[in-house]
C-alpha positions in Angstrom: -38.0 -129.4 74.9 -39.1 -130.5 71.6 -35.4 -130.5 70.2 -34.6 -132.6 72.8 -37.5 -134.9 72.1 -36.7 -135.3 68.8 -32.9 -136.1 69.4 -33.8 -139.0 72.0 -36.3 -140.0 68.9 -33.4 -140.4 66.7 -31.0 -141.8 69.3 -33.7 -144.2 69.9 -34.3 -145.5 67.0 -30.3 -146.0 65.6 -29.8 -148.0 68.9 -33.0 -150.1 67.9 -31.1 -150.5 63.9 -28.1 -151.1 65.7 -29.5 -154.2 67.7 -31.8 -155.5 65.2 -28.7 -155.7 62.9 -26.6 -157.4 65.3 -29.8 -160.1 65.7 -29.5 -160.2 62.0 -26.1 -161.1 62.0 -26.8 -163.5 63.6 -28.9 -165.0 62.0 -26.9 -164.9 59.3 -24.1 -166.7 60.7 -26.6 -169.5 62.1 -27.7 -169.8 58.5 -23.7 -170.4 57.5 -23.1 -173.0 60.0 -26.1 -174.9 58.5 -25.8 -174.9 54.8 -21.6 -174.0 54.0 -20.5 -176.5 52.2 -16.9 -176.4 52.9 -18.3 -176.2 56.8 -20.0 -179.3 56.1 -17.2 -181.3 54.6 -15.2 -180.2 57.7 -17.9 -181.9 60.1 -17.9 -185.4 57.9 -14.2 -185.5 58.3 -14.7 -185.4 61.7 -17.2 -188.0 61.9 -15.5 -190.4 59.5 -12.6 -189.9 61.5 -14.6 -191.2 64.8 -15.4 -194.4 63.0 -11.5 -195.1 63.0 -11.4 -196.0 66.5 -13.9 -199.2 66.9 -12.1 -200.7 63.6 -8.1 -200.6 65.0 -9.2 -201.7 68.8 -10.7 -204.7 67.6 -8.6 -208.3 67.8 -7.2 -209.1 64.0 -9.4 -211.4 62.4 -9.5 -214.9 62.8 -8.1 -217.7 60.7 -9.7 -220.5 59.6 -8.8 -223.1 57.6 -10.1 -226.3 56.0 -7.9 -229.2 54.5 -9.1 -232.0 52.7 -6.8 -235.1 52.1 -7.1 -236.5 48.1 -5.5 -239.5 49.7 -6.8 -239.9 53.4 -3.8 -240.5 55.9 -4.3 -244.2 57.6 -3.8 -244.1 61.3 -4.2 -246.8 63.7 -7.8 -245.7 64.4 -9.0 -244.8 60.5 -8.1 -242.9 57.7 -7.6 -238.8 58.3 -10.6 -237.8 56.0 -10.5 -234.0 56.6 -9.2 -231.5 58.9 -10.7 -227.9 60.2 -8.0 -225.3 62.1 -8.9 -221.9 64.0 -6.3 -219.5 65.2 -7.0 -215.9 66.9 -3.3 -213.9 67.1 -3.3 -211.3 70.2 -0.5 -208.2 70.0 1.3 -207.5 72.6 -0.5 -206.4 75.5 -1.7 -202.2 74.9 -1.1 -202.5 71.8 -4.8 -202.2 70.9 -5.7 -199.6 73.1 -2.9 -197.8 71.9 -4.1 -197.9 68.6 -7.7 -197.1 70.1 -6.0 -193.7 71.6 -4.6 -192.3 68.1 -7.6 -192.5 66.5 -9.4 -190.9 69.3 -7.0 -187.9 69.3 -7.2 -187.7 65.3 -10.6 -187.5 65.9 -10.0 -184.5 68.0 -8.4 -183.4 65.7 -10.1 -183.4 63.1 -13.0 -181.8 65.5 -10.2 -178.9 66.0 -10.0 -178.2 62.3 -13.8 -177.9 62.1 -13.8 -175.4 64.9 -11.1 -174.0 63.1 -13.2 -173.8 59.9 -16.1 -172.5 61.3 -14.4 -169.6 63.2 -12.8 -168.4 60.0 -16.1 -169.1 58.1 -17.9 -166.6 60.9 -15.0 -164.1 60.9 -15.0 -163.9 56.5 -18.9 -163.9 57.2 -18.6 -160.9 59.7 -15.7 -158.5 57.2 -18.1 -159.1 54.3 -20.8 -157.6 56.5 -19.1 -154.6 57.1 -17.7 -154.2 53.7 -21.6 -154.3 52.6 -22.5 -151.8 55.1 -18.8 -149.8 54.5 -20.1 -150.0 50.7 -24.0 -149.2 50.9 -22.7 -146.0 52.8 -20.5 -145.2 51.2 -23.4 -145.2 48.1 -25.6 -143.3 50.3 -22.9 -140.6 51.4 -22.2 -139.9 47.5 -25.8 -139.7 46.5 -26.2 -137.0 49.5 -22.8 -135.4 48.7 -24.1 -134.9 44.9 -27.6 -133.5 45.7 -26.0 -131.0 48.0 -23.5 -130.2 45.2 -27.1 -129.8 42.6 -28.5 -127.4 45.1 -25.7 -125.7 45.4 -25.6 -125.5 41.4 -28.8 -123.7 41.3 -27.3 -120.6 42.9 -23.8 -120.9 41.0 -25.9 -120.6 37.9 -28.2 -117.6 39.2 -25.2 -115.9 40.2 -23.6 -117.0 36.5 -26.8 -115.2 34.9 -26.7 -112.1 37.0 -22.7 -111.8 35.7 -21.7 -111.7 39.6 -19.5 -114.9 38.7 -17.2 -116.6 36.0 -18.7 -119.4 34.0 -15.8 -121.4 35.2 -17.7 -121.8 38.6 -20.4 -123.8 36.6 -18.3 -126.2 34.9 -16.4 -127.0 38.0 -19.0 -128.0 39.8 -20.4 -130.0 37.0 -17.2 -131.4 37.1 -17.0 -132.5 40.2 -20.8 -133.7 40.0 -19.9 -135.9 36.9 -16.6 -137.6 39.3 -19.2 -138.1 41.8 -21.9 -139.6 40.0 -19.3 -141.8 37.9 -17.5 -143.0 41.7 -21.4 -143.9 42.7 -21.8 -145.9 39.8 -19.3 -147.7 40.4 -20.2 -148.3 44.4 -23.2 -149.4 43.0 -21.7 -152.1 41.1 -19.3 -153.3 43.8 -22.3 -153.6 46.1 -24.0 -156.2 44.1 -20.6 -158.2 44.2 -20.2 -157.8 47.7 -23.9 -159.5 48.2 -23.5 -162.0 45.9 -19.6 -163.2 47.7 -21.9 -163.1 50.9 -24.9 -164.7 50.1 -22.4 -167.5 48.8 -20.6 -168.1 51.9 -24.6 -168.8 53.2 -24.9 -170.8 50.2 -28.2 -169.4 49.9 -29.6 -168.0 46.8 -32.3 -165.9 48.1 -32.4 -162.4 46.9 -33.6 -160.8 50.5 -32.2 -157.6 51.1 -28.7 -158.3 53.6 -30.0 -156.0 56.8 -27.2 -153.5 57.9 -27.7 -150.7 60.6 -28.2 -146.9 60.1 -24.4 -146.4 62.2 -22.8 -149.3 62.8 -22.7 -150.2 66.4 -19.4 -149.2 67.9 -18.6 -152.1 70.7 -15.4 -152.6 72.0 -12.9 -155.5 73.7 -13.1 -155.9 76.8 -10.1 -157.3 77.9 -6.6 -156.2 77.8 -3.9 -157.3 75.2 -2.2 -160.1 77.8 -6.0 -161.6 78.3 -6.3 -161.8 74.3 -3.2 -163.7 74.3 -3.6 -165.9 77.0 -7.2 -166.7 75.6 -5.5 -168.0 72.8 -3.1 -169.8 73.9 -5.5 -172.0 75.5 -8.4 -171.7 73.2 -6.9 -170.8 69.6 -8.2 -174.4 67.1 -4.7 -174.2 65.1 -2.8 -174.4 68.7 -5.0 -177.0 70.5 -5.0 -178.7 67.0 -1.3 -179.0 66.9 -1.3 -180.4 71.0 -3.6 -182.9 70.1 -1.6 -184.7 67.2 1.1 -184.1 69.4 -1.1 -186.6 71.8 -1.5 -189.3 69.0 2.2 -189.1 68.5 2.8 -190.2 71.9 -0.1 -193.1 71.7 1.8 -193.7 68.1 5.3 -193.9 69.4 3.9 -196.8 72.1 2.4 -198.5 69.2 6.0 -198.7 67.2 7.3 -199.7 71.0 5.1 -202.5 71.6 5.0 -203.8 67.6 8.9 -204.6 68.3 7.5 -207.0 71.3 6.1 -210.9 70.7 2.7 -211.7 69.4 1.0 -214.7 70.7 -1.9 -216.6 68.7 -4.2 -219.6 70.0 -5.7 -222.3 67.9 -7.4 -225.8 67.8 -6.9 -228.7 65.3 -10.1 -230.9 64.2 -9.5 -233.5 62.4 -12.0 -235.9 60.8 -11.2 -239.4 61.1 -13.3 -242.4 59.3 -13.8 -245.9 59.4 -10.7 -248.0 58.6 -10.1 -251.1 57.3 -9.8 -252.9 60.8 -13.4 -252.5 61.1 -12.7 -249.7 63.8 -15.6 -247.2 63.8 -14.2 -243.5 63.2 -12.9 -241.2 65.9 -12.6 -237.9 65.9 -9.2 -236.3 67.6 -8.7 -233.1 68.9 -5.4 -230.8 69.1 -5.4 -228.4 71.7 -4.3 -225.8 72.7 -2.2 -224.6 69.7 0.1 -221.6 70.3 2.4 -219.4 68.8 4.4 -216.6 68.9 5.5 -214.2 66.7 9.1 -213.3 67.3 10.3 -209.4 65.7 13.8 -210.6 65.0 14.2 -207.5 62.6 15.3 -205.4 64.6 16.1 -201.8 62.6 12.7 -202.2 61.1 11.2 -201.4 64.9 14.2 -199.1 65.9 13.2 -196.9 62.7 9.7 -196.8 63.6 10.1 -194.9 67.1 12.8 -192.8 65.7 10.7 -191.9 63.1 7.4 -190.9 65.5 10.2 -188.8 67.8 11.4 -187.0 65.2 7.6 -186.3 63.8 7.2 -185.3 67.5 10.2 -182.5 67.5 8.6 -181.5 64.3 5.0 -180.4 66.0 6.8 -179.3 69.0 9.0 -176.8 66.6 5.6 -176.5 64.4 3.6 -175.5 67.6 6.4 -172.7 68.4 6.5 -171.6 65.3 2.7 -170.9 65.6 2.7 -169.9 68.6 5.2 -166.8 67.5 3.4 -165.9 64.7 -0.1 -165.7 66.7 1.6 -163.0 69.0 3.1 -161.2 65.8 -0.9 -161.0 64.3 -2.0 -160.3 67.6 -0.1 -157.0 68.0 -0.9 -155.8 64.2 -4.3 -156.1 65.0 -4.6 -155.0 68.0 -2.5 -151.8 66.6 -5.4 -151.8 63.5 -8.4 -151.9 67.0 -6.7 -148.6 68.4 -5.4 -147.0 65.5 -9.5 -147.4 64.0 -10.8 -146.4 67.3 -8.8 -143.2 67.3 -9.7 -142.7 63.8 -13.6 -142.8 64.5 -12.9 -139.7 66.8 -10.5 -137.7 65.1 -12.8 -138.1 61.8 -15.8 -137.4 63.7 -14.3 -134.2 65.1 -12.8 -133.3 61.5 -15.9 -133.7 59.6 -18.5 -131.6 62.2 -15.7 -128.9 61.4 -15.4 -129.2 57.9 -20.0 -129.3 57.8 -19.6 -126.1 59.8 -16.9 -124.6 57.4 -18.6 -125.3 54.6 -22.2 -123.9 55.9 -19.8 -120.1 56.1 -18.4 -120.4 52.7 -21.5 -120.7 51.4 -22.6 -118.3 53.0 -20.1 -115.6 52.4 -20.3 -117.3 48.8 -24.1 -116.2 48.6 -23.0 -112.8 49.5 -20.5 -111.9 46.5 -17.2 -112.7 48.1 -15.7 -115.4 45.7 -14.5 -118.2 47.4 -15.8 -121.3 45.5 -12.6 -123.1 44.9 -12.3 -123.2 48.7 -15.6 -124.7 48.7 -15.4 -127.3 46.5 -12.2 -128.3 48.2 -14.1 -128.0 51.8 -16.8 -130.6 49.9 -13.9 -132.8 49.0 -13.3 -132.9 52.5 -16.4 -133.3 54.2 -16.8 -136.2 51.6 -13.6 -138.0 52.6 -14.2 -137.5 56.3 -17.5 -139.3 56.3 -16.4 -142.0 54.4 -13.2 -142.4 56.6 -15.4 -142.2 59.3 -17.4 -145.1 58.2 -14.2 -147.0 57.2 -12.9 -146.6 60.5 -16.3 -147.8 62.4 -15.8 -150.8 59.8 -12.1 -151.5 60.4 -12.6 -151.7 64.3 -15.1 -154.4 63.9 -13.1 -155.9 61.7 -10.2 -156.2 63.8 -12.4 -157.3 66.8 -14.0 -160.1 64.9 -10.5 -161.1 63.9 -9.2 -161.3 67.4 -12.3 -163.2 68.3 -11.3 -165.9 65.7 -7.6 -166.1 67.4 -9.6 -166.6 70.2 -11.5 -169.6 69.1 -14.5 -167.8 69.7 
C-alpha cells in the first residue's frame, strides 16, 4: 500500500511539472509576441499598409490658379485686371473605389504575413524549448550514467586489489568515465547557447532559469491526416496570403480597365475686371461651368496594363499551386516524423527497462567472479543511448506537432 502511495506521489507530481511547463510555455510565447522585434516590424507593415487606403480613394487634388495681366486686357466694360481659375478632375466612375479595394486587400495582406511571422516565431520558439529540455537531459542522464559508472568503479578496484580481476577492467572504465565526462562538458556548453538563441527570440535579457518539465508531456494530434490538410488549406497564412493578392489583382486589373476610359474635370473662371476709361464702374464676370475631358487616345499603353495584371494573375494562380503541392509534400514528411517519434518513445521505452534489468544481472554475476565486464560496459552504452533516444523521441514528436500546428495557421 505504501509502494503504491508513493508511485501516485511521483505520478502526481510529473503531471503537476508537466502542466506548470506547458503554462510556462506559454508565457514564454506571450512574452515573444510582445517584445520580437522582427514580430514587431511585421505588425507596422501592416498598419502602414492600412493608411494606403484613405490616400488613393480620395478625389485628385484640386487646381488652382491665379493670372495676373502686366498689361490689363480692355473690354467694353473695363480693363481685365486679374483672373482666379479652379478645376476638380473626377476618373472614371469606380475607379476610386477600385483603388480603395487594392489597398484594402494589401492590407490583408500584409496582416497574412504577420500571422505568418508570428506562427513561425511560436513554432522556432517551441523546437528551441525542446532542444533546451532534449539538452538539459541529456546533461542530467550523463551525470547519472557517470556516477553509476564511479560506483561501479569502487568494486572493479576491490576486485583489482584482491587479484580476482585484470587491471584492464580499471582503465576501461576510467575510459569510458573520461568519454563521459568530456561529452557532459560539452552538453554543458551547448546548453548555454541554446538559452541564450531562446532568450533572443524573447528579446529579453533576463537571466531566469527557462522552466522545462521533469518528462516532457506526451500529447498527441487529434485529428486525422485529411483534417491537417484541409485545415490548411483554408487556414495556412502563405495560402490565404497568396488568395488575397490574388484579390487586389482583380481590383487592379479594373483599375487598368477603367484608366483606358474618359476623365471629366469641372472648373469656374473669375476674372477681375476694373474701372475703364468710359467712366464705367468695374464688373466682375463669371465663367461657368468649365468642363473637360480627358480622352486615352493611346491606346497600347492601357491594353499593356490589363495584360500585364492577367499575366501577374496566372503567375499567383501557378504560385498558389505550386504551394499548395509543396504543403502536402511537408505535410506527409512530418506526419511520417509524428508516427515514426511516437513509435520510437515505445520501442525505446521498452528497450531501455530491458537493458536497466540486464545490466542489474551482469553486475551481479560480475560481483560474484564470473568475468563479464566488457558485456557490461557495452550494456551501459546501451542503457545510455536508450534514454537519450528516448528523450529525443518525446522531443521530435513535439516538434513535429508544433510544426503541423504552424501549417495550420495555428
Amino acid at each position: 500500500m505504501k509502494r503504491s502511495r508513493n508511485i501516485i506521489g511521483i505520478l502526481f507530481l510529473l503531471i503537476s511539472s508537466m502542466l506548470s511547463a506547458q503554462n510556462e510555455l506559454g508565457n514564454y510565447l506571450q512574452t515573444a509576441a510582445e517584445n520580437n522585434p522582427g514580430l514587431k516590424a511585421k505588425f507596422s507593415d501592416y498598419l502602414a499598409a492600412m493608411e494606403v487606403a484613405p490616400q488613393v480613394k480620395a478625389l485628385p487634388d484640386p487646381q488652382i490658379a491665379f493670372a495676373y495681366f502686366i498689361r490689363p486686357v480692355e473690354t467694353r466694360v473695363g480693363p481685365q485686371e486679374f483672373r482666379f481659375s479652379a478645376s476638380q478632375m473626377f476618373p472614371w466612375f469606380g475607379t476610386l473605389k477600385a483603388r480603395e479595394n487594392v489597398a484594402i486587400q494589401n492590407a490583408k495582406v500584409k496582416y497574412e504575413l504577420f500571422q505568418e511571422a508570428k506562427s513561425r516565431l511560436y513554432n522556432e520558439i517551441r523546437s528551441a524549448y525542446f532542444n533546451i529540455y532534449l539538452n538539459r537531459r541529456a546533461i542530467e542522464i550523463s551525470t547519472e550514467n557517470i556516477n553509476i559508472l564511479n560506483s561501479f568503479q569502487k568494486l572493479v578496484i576491490i576486485k583489482v586489489e584482491a587479484a580476482m580481476v585484470s587491471a584492464v577492467d580499471e582503465y576501461r572504465i576510467e575510459m569510458e568515465i573520461g568519454d563521459l565526462e568530456n561529452q557532459l562538458a560539452s552538453l554543458r556548453d551547448m546548453q548555454n547557447v541554446l538559452e541564450v538563441m531562446f532568450n533572443n527570440l524573447l528579446n529579453t535579457k533576463r537571466n531566469e532559469e527557462i522552466i522545462t518539465p521533469e518528462i516532457l508531456w506526451n500529447s498527441d494530434i487529434t485529428i486525422s491526416k485529411e483534417q491537417v490538410l484541409d485545415s490548411i488549406a483554408h487556414s495556412n497564412h502563405q495560402l490565404l496570403s497568396l488568395s488575397l493578392q490574388q484579390e487586389a489583382l482583380n481590383y487592379r486589373k479594373e483599375i487598368a480597365d477603367n484608366l483606358g476610359k474618359p476623365s471629366f474635370s469641372i472648373g469656374l473662371d473669375y476674372t477681375f475686371i476694373g474701372k475703364g476709361s468710359n467712366s464705367l464702374a468695374g464688373t466682375d464676370a463669371f465663367v461657368f461651368p468649365k468642363v473637360g475631358i480627358t480622352i486615352p487616345l493611346y491606346r497600347n499603353k492601357y491594353k499593356a496594363m490589363v495584360n500585364e495584371v492577367v499575366y501577374l494573375q496566372e503567375s499567383k494562380e501557378f504560385e498558389k499551386s505550386d504551394k499548395e503541392n509543396l504543403l502536402v509534400s511537408v505535410v506527409e514528411n512530418t506526419w511520417k516524423e509524428y508516427k515514426d517519434a511516437d513509435r520510437r518513445i515505445h520501442l525505446y521505452a521498452a528497450q531501455l527497462s530491458l537493458a536497466r534489468q540486464s545490466i542489474t544481472l551482469l553486475e551481479i554475476e560480475y560481483s560474484t567472479g564470473n568475468e563479464n565486464f566488457e558485456e557490461i560496459l557495452r550494456m551501459d552504452r546501451r542503457v545510455l543511448k536508450y534514454n537519450l533516444e528516448l528523450e529525443k523521441a518525446r522531443a521530435d514528436k513535439q516538434a513535429a506537432i508544433s510544426f503541423m500546428n504552424y501549417l495550420m495557421g495555428k
